[in-house]
N, CA, C and O atoms as a CHARMM CRD file, in Angstrom:
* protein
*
  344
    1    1 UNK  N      2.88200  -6.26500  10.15800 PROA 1      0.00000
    2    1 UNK  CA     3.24800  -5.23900   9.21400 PROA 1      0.00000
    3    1 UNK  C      2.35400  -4.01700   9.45400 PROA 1      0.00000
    4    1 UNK  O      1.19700  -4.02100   9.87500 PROA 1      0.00000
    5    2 UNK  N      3.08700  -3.00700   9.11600 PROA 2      0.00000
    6    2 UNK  CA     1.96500  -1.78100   9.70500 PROA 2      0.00000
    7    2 UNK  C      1.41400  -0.86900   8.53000 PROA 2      0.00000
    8    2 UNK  O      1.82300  -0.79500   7.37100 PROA 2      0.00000
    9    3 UNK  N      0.62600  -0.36000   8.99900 PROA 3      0.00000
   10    3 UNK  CA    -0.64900   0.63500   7.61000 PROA 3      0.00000
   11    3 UNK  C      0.13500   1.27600   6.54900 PROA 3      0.00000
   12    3 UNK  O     -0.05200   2.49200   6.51000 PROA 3      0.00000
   13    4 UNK  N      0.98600   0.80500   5.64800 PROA 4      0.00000
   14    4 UNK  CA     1.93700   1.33200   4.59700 PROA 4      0.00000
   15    4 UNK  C      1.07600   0.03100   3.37900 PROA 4      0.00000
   16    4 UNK  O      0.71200  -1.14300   3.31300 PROA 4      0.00000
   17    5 UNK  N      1.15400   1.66400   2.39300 PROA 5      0.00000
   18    5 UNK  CA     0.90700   0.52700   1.25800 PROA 5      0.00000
   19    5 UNK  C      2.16000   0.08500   0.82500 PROA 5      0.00000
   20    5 UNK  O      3.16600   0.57900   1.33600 PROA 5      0.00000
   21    6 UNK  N      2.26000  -0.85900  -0.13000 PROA 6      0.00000
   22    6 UNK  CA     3.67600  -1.52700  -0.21700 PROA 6      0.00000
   23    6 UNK  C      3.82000  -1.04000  -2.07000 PROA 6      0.00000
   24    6 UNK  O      4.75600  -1.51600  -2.71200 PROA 6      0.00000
   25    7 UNK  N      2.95400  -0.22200  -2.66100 PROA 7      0.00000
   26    7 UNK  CA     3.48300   0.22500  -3.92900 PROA 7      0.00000
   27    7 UNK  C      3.70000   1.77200  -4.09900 PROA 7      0.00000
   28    7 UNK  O      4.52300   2.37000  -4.79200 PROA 7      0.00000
   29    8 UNK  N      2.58700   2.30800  -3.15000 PROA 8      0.00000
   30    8 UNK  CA     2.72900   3.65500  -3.30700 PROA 8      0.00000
   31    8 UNK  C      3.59800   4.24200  -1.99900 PROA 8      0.00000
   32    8 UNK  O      4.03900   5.39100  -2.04000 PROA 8      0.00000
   33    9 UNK  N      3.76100   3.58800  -1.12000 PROA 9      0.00000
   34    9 UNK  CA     4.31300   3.83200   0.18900 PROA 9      0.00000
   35    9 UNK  C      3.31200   5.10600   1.19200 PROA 9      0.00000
   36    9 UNK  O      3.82400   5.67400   2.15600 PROA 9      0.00000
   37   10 UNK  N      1.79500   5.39300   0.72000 PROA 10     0.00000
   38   10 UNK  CA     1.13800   5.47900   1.83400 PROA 10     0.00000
   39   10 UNK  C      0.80200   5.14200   3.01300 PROA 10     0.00000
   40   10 UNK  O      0.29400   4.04500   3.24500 PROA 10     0.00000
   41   11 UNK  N      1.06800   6.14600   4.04000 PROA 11     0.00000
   42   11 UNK  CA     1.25500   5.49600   5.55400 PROA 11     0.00000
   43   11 UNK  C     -0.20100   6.89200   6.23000 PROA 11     0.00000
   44   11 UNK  O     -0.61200   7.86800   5.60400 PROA 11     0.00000
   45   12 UNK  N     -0.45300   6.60900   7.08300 PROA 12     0.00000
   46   12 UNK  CA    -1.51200   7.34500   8.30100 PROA 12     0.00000
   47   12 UNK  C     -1.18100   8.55900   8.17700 PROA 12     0.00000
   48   12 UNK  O     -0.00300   8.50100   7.82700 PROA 12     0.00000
   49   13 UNK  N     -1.45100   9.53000   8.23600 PROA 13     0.00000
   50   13 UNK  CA    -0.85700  10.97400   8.54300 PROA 13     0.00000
   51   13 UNK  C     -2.35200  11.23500  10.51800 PROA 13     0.00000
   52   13 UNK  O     -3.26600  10.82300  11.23200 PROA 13     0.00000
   53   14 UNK  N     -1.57700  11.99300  10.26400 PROA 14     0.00000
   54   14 UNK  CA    -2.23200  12.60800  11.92800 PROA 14     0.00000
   55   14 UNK  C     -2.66100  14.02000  11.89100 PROA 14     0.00000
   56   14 UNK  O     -1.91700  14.96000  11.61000 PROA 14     0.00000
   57   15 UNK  N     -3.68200  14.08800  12.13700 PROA 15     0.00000
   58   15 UNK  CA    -4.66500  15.80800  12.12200 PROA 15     0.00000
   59   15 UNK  C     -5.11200  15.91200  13.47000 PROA 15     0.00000
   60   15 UNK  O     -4.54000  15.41700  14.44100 PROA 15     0.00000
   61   16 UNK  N     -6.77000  16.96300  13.48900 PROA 16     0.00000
   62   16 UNK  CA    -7.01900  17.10000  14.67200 PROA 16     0.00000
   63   16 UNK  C     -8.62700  17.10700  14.26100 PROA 16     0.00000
   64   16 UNK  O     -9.01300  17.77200  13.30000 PROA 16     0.00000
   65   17 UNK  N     -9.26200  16.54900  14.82800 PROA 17     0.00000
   66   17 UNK  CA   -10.72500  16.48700  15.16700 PROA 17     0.00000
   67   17 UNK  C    -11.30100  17.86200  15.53200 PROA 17     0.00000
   68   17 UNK  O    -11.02500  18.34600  16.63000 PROA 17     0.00000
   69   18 UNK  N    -12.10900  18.53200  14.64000 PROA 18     0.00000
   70   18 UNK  CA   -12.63000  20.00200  15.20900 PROA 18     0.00000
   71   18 UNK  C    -13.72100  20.00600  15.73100 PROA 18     0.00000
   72   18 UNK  O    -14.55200  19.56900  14.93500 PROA 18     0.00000
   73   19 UNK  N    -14.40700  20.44400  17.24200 PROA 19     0.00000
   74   19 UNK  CA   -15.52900  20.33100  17.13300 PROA 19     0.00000
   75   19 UNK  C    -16.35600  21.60100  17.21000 PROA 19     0.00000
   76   19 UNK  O    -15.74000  22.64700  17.41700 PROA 19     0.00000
   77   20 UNK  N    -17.45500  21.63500  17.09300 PROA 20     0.00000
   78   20 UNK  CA   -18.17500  22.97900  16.65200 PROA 20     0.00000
   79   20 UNK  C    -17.68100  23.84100  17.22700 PROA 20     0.00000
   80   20 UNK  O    -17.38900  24.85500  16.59400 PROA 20     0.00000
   81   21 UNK  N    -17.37600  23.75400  18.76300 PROA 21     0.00000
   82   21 UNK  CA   -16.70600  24.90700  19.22900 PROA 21     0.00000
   83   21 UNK  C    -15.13200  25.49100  19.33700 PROA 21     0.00000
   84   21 UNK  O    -14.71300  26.51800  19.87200 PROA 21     0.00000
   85   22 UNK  N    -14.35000  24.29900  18.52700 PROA 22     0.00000
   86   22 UNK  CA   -13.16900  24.66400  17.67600 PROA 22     0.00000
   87   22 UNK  C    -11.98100  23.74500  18.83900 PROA 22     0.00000
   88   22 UNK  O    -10.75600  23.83700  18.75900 PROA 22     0.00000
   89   23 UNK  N    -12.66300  22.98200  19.76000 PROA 23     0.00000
   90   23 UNK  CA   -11.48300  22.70500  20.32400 PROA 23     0.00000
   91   23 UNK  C    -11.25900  21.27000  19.57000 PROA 23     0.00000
   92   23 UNK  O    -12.17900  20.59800  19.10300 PROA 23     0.00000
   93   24 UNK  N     -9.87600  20.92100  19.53300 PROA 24     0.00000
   94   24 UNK  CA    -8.76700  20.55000  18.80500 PROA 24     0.00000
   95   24 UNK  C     -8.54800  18.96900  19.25900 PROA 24     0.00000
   96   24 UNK  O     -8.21900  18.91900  20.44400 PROA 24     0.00000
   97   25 UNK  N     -8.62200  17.94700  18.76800 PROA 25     0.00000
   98   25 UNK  CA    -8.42600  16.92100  19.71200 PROA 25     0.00000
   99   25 UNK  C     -7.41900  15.66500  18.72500 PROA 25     0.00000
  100   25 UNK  O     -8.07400  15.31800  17.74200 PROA 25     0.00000
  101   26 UNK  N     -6.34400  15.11800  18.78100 PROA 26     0.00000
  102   26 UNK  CA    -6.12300  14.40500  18.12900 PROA 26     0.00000
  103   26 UNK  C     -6.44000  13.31300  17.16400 PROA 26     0.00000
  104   26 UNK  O     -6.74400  12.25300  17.71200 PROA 26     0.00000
  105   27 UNK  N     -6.44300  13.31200  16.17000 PROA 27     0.00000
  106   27 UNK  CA    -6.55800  11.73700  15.85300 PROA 27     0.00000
  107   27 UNK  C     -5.53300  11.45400  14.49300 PROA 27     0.00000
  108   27 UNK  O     -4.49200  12.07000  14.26400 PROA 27     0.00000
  109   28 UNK  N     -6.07100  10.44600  13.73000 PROA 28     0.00000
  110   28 UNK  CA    -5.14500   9.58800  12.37700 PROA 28     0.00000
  111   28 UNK  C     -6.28000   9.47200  11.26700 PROA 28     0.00000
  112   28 UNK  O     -7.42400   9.06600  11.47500 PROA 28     0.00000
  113   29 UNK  N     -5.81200   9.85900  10.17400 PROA 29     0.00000
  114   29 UNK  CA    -6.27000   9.68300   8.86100 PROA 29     0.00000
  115   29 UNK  C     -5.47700   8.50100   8.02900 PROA 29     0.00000
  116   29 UNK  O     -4.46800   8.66600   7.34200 PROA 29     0.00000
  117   30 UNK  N     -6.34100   6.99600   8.31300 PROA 30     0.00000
  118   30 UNK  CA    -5.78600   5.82900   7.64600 PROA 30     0.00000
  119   30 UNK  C     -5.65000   5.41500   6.41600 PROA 30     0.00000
  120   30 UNK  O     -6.39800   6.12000   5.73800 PROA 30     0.00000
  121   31 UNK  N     -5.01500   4.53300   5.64100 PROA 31     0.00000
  122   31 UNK  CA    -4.63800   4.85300   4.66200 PROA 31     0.00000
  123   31 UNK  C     -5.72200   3.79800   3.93800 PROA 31     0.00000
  124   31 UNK  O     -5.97200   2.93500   4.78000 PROA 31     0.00000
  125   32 UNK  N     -6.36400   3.57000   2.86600 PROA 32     0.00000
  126   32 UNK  CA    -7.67500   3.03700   2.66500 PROA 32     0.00000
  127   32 UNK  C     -6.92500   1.79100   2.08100 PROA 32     0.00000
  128   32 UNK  O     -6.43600   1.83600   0.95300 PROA 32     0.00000
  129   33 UNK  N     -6.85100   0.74000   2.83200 PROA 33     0.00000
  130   33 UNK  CA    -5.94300  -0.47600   2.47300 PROA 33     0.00000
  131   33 UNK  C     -6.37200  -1.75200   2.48600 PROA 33     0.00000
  132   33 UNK  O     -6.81900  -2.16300   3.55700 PROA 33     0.00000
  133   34 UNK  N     -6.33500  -2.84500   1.10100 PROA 34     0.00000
  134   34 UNK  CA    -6.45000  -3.93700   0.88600 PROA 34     0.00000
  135   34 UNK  C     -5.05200  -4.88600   1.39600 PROA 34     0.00000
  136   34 UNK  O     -3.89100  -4.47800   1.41600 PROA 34     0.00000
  137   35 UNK  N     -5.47500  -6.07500   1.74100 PROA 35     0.00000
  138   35 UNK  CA    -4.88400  -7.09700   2.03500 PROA 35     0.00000
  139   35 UNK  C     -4.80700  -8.13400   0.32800 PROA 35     0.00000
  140   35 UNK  O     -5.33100  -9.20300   0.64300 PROA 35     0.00000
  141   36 UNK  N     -4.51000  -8.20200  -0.78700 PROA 36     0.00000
  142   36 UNK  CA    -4.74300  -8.46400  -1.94200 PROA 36     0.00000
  143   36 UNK  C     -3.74000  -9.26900  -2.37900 PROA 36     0.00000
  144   36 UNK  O     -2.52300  -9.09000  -2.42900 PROA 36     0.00000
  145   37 UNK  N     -4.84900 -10.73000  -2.87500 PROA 37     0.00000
  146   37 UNK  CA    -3.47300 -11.31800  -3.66900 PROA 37     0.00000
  147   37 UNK  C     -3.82800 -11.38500  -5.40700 PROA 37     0.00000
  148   37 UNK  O     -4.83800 -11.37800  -6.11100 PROA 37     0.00000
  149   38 UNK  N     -2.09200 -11.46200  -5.63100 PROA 38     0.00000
  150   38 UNK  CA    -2.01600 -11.20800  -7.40200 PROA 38     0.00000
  151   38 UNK  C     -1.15500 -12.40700  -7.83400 PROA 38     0.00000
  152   38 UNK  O     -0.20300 -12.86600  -7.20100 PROA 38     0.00000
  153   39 UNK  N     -1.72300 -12.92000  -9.22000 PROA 39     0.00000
  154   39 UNK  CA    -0.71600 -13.76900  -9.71100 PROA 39     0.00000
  155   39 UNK  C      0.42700 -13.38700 -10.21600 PROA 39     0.00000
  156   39 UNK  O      0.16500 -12.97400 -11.34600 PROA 39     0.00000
  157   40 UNK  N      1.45300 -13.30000 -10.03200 PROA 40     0.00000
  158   40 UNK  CA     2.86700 -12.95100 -10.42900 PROA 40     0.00000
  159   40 UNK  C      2.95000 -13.35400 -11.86800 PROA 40     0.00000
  160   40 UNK  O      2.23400 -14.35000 -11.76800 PROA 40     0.00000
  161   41 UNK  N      3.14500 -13.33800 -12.59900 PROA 41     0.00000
  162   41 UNK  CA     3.23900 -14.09200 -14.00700 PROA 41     0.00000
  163   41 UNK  C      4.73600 -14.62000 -14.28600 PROA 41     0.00000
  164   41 UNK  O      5.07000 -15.79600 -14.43200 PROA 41     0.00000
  165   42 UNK  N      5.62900 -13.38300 -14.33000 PROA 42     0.00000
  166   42 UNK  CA     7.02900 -13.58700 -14.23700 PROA 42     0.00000
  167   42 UNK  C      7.94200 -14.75300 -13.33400 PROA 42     0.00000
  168   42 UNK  O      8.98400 -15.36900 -13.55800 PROA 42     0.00000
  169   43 UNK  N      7.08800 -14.70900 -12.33800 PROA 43     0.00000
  170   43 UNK  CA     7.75700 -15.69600 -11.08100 PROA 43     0.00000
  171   43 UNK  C      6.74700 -17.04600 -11.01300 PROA 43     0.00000
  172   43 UNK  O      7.23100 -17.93100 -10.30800 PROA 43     0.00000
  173   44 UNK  N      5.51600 -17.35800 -11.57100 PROA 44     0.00000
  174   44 UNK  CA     5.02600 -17.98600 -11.78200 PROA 44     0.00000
  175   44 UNK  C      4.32700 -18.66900 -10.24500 PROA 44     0.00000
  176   44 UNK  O      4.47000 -19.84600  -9.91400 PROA 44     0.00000
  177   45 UNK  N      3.60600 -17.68500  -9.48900 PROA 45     0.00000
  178   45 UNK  CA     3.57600 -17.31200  -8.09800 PROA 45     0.00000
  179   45 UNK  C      2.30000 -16.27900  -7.73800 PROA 45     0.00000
  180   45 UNK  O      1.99300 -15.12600  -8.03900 PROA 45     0.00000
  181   46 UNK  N      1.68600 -17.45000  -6.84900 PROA 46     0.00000
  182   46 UNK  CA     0.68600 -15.74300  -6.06900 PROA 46     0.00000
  183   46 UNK  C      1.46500 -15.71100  -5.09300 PROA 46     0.00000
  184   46 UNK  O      2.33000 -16.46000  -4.63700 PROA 46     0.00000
  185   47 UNK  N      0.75900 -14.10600  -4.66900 PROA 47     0.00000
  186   47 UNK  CA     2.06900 -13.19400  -3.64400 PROA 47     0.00000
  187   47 UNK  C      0.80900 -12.50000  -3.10800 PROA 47     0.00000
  188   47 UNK  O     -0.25600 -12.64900  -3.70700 PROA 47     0.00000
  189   48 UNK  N      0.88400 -11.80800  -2.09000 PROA 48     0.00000
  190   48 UNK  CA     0.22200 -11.23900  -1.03100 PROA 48     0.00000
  191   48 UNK  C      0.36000  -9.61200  -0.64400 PROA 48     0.00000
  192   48 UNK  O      1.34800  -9.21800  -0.02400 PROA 48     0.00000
  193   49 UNK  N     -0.50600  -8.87100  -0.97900 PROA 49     0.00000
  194   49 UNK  CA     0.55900  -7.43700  -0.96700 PROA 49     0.00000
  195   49 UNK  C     -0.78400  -6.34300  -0.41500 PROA 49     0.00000
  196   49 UNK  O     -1.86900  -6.16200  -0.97000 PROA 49     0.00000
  197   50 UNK  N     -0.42600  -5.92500   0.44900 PROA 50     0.00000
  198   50 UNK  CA    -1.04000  -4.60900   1.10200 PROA 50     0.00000
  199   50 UNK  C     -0.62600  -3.36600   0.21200 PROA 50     0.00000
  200   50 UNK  O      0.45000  -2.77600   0.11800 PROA 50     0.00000
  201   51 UNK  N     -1.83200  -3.17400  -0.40000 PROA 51     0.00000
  202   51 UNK  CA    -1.98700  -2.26600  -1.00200 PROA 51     0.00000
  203   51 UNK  C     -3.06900  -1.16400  -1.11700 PROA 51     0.00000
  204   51 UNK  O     -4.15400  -1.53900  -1.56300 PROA 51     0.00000
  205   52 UNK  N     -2.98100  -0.29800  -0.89400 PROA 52     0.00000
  206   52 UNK  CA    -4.11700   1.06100  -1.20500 PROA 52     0.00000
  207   52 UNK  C     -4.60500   0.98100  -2.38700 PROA 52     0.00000
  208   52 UNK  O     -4.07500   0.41700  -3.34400 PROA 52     0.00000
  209   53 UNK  N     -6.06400   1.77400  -2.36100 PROA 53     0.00000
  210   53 UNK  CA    -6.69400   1.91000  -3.52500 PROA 53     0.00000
  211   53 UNK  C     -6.18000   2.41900  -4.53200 PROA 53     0.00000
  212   53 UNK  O     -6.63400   2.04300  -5.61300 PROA 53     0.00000
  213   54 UNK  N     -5.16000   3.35400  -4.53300 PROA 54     0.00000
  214   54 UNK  CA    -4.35800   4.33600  -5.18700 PROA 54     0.00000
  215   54 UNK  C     -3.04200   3.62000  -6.29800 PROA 54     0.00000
  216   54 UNK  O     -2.59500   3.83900  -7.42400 PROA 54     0.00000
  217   55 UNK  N     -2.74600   2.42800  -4.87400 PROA 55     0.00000
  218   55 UNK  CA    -2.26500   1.07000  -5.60400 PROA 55     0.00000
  219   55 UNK  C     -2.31400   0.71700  -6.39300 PROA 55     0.00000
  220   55 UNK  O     -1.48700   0.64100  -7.30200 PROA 55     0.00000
  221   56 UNK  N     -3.76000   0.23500  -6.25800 PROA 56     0.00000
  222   56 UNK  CA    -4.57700  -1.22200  -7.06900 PROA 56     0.00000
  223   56 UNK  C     -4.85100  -0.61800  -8.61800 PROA 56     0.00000
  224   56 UNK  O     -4.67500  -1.40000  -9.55200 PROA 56     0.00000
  225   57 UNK  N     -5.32000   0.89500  -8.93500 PROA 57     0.00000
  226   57 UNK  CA    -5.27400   1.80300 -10.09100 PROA 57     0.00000
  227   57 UNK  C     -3.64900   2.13700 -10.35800 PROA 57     0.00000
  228   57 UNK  O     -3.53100   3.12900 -11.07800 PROA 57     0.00000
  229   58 UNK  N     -2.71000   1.70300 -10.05900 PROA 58     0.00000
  230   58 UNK  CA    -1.54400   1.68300 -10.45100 PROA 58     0.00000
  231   58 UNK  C     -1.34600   0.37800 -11.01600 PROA 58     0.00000
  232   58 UNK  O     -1.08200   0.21200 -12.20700 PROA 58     0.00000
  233   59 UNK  N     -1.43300  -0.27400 -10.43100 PROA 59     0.00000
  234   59 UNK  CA    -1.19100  -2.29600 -10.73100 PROA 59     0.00000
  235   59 UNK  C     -2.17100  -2.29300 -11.94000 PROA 59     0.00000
  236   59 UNK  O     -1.70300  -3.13600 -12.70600 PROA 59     0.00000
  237   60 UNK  N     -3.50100  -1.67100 -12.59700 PROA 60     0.00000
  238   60 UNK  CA    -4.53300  -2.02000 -13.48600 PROA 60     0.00000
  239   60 UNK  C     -3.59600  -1.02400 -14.18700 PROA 60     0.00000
  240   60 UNK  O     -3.25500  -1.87200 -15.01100 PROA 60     0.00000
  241   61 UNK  N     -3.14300  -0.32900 -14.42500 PROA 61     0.00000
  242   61 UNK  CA    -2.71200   1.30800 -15.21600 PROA 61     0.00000
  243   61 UNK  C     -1.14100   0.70200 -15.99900 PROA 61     0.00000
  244   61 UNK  O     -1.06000   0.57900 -17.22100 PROA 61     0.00000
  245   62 UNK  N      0.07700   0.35700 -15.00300 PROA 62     0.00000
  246   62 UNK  CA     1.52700  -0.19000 -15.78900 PROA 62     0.00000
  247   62 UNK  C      1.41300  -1.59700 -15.28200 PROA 62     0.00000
  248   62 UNK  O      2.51800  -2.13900 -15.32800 PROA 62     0.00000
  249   63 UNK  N      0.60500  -2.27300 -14.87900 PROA 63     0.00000
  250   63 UNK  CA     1.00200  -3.57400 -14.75700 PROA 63     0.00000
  251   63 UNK  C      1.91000  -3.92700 -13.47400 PROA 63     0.00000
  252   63 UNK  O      2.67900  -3.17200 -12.87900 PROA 63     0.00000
  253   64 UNK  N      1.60000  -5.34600 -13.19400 PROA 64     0.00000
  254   64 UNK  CA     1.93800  -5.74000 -12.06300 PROA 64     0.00000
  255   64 UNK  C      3.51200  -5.81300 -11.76000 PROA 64     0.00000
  256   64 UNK  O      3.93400  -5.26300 -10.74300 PROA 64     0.00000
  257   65 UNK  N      4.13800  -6.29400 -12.38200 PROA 65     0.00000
  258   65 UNK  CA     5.77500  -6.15100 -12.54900 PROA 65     0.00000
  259   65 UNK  C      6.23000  -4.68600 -12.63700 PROA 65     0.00000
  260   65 UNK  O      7.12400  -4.21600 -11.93200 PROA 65     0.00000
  261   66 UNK  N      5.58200  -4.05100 -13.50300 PROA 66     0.00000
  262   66 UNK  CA     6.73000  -2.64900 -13.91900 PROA 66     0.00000
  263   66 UNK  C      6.44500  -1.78000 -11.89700 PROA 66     0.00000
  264   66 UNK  O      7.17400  -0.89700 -11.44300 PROA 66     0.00000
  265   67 UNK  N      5.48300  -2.28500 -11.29800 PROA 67     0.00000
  266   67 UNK  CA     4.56100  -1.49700  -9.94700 PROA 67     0.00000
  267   67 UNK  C      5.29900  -1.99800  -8.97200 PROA 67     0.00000
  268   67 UNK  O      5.51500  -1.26900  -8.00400 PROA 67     0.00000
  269   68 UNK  N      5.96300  -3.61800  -9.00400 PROA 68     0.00000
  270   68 UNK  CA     6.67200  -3.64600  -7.80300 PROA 68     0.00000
  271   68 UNK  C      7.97800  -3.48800  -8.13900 PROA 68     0.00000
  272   68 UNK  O      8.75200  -3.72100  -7.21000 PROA 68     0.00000
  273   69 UNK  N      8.62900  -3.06200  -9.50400 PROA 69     0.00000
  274   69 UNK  CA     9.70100  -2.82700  -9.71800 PROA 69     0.00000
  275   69 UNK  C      9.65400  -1.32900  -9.08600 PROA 69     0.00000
  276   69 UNK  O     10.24900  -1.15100  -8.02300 PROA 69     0.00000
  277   70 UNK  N      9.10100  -0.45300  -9.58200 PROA 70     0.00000
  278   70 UNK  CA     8.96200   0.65700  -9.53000 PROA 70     0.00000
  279   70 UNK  C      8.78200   0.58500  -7.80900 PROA 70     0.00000
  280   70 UNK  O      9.89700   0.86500  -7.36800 PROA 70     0.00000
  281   71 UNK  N      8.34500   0.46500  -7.27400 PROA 71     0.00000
  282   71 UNK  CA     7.86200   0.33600  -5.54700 PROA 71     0.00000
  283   71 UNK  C      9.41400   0.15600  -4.91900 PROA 71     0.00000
  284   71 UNK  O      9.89800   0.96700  -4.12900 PROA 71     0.00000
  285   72 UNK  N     10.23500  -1.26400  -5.49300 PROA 72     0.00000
  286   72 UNK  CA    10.79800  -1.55200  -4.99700 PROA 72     0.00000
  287   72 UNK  C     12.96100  -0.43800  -5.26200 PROA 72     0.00000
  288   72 UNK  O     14.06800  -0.54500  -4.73400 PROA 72     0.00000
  289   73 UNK  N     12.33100   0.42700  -6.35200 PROA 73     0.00000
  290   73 UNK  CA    13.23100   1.50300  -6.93200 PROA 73     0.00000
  291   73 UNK  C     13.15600   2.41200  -6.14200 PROA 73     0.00000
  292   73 UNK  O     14.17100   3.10400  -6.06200 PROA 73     0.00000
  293   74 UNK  N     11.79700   2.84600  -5.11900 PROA 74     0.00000
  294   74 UNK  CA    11.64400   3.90200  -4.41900 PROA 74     0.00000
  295   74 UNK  C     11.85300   3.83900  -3.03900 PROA 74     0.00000
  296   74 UNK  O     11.93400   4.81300  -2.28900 PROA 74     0.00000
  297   75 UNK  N     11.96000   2.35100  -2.64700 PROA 75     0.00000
  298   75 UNK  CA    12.10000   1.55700  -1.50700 PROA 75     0.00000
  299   75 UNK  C     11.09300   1.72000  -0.43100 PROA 75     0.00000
  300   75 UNK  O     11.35100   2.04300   0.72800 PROA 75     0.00000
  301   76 UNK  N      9.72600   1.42500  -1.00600 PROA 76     0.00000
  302   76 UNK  CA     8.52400   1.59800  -0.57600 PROA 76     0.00000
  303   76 UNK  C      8.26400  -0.12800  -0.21400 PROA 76     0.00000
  304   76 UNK  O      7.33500  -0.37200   0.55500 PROA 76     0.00000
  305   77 UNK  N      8.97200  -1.15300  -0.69400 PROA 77     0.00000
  306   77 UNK  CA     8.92800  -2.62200  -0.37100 PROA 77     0.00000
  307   77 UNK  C     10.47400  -2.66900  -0.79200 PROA 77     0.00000
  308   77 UNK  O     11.20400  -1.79300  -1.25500 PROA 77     0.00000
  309   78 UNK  N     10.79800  -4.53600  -0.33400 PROA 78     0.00000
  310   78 UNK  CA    11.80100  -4.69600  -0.57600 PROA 78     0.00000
  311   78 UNK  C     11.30300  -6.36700  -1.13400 PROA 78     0.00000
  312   78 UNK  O     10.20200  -6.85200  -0.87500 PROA 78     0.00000
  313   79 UNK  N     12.19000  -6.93500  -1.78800 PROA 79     0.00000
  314   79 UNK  CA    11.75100  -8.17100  -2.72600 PROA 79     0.00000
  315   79 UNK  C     11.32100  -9.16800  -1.16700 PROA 79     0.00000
  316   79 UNK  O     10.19400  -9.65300  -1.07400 PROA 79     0.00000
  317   80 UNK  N     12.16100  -9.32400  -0.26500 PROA 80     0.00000
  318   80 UNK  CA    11.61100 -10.01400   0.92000 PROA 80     0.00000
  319   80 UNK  C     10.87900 -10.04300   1.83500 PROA 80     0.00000
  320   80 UNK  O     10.90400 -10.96500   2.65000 PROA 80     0.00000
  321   81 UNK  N      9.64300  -8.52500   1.94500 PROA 81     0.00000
  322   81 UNK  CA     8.70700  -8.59500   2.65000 PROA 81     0.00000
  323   81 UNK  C      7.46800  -8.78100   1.66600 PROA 81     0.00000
  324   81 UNK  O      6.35000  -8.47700   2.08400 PROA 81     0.00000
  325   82 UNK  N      7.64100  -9.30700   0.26900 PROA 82     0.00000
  326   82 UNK  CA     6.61900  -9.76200  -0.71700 PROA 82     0.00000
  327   82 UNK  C      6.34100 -11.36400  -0.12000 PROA 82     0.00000
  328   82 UNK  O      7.19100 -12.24000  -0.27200 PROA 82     0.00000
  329   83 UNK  N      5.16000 -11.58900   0.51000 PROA 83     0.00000
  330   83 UNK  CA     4.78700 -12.80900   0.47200 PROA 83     0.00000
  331   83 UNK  C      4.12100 -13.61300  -0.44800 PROA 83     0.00000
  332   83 UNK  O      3.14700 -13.38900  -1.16700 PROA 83     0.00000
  333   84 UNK  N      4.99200 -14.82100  -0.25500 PROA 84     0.00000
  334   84 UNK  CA     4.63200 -15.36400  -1.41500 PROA 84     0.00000
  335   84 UNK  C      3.96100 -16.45600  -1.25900 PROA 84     0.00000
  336   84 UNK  O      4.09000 -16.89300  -0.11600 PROA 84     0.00000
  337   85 UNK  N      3.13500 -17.23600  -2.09300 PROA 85     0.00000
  338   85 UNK  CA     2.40600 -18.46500  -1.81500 PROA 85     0.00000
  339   85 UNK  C      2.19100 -19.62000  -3.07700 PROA 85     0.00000
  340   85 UNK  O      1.48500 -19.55400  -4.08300 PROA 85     0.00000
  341   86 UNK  N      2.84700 -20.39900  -2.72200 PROA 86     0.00000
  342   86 UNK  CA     3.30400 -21.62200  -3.39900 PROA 86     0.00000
  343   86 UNK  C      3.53800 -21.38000  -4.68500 PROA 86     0.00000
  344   86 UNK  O      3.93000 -22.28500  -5.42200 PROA 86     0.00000
């Protein structure tokens, strides 16, 4: 799975490295990302979810359900790349 958070749908963006004398060199600004598991309550289920910090203050702020509903309304995840565990 690649550097996307799965609630906010943050992904890498790409800039340029300046150096003192202004020349220009590529690189990637990554997205600050946990590997995090949560107990589902509703589904009665831990689940596995790559999420950004930006995330994780979303999931503490409306709660874990209304965040992957909402995620999954914007089509930032889809119910089948939520892993789930027992």
């Amino acid at each position: 799975m690649s550097k996307i958070c799965q609630i906010t749908g943050k992904k890498s963006m790409v800039g340029n490295n300046v150096s003192h004398s202004l020349r220009r060199t590529k690189r990637t600004f990554d997205v600050n990302l946990f590997t995090k598991k949560f107990y589902y309550v509703e589904e009665d289920c831990w689940i596995v979810l790559k999420v950004s910090a930006a995330g994780l203050r979303i999931i503490n702020r409306i709660g874990l359900d209304a965040a992957l509903k909402q995620a999954v309304s914007k089509g930032y995840v889809d119910w089948k790349d939520i892993a789930v565990i027992g």
